[in-house]
C-alpha positions in Angstrom: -8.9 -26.1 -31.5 -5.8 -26.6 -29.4 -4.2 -23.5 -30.5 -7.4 -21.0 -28.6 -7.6 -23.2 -25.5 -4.4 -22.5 -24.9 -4.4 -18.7 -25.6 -7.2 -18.8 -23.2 -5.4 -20.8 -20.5 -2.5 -18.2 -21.0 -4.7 -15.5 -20.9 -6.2 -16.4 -17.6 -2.6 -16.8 -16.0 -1.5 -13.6 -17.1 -4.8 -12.3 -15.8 -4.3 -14.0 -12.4 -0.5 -13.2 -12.1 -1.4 -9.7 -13.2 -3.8 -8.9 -10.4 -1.0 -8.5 -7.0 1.5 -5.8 -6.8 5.2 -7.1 -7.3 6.5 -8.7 -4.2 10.2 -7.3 -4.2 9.5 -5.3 -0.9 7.5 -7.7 0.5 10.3 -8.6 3.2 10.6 -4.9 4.1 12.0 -4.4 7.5 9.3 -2.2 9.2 9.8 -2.0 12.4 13.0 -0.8 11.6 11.3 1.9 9.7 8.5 2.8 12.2 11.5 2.9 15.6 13.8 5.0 13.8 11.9 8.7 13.7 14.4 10.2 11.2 13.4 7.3 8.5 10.0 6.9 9.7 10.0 11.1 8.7 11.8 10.5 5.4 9.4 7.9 4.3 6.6 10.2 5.4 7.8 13.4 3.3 8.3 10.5 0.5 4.6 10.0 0.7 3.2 13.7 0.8 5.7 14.6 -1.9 8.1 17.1 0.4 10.8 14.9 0.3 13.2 12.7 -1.9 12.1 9.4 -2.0 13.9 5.4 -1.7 12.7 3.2 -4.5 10.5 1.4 -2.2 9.4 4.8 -0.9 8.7 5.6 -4.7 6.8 2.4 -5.4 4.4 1.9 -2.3 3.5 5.8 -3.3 2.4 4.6 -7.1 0.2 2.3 -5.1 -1.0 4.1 -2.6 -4.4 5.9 -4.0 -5.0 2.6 -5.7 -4.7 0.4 -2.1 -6.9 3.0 -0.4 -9.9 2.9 -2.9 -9.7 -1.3 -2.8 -8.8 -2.2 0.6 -5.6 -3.2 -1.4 -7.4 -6.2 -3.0 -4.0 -6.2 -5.2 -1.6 -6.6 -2.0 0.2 -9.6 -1.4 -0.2 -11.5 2.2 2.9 -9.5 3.4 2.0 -6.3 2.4 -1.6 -6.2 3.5 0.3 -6.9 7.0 3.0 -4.0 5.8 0.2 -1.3 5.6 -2.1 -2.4 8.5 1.3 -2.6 10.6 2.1 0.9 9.1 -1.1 2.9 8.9 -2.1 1.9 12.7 1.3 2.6 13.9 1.0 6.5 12.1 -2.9 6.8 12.4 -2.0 6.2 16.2 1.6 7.7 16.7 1.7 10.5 13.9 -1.9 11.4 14.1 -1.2 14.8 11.8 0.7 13.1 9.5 -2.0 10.7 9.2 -4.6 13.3 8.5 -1.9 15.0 5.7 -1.4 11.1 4.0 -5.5 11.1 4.4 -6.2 14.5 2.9 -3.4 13.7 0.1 -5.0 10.5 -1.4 -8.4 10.6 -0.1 -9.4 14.6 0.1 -13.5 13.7 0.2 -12.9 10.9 3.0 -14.5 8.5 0.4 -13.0 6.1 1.5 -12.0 7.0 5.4 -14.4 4.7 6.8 -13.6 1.6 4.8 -9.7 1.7 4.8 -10.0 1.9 8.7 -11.5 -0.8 8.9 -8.9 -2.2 6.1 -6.3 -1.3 8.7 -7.8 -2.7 11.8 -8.5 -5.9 9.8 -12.4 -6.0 10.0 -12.8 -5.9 6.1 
């Protein structure tokens, strides 16, 4: 009997732990990122796949089309601030570039209406 309740305890840690995206960019400097236009533009081709990409440019792609359809339900406290801090800054700033990210992950608007409202924190 010991032997299952702890598989199940296990279980339901690795099923916890498994649920957030790694935290190793987490302390990501963006507004560095978002002031400086030539990194800000690297990050951006990165993203729409017309560019080479950093490792954490490589990584918050993999995650992207995932974040979008959940309101990034897997996101850690710091990167929920990351991408609201982010997608306002371009969805105000970089308006076409906006529209490109949009088109790229989200080509039916699906889910247009409820990522805004991700973004501007009313989810």
């Amino acid at each position: 009997m010991y032997f299952p309740c702890c598989l199940v305890c296990l279980l339901c840690v690795a099923l916890v732990t498994g649920q957030k995206y790694s935290s190793k960019y987490d302390n990501i400097d963006v507004d560095s990122i978002l002031s400086n236009k030539r990194v800000l533009n690297n990050y951006i081709k990165c993203i729409l796949d017309q560019g080479p990409c950093t490792p954490d440019g490589r990584e918050f792609r993999a995650h992207i089309p995932e974040a979008i359809t959940t309101n990034c339900s897997k996101c850690t406290d710091a990167q929920v601030n990351i991408i609201r801090k982010t997608s306002s800054f371009i969805m105000k700033d970089r308006p076409q570039d906006w529209e490109k990210i949009r088109i790229k992950f989200d080509p039916d608007g699906k889910y247009k209406d409820s990522f805004t409202k991700f973004v501007n924190g009313n989810n």
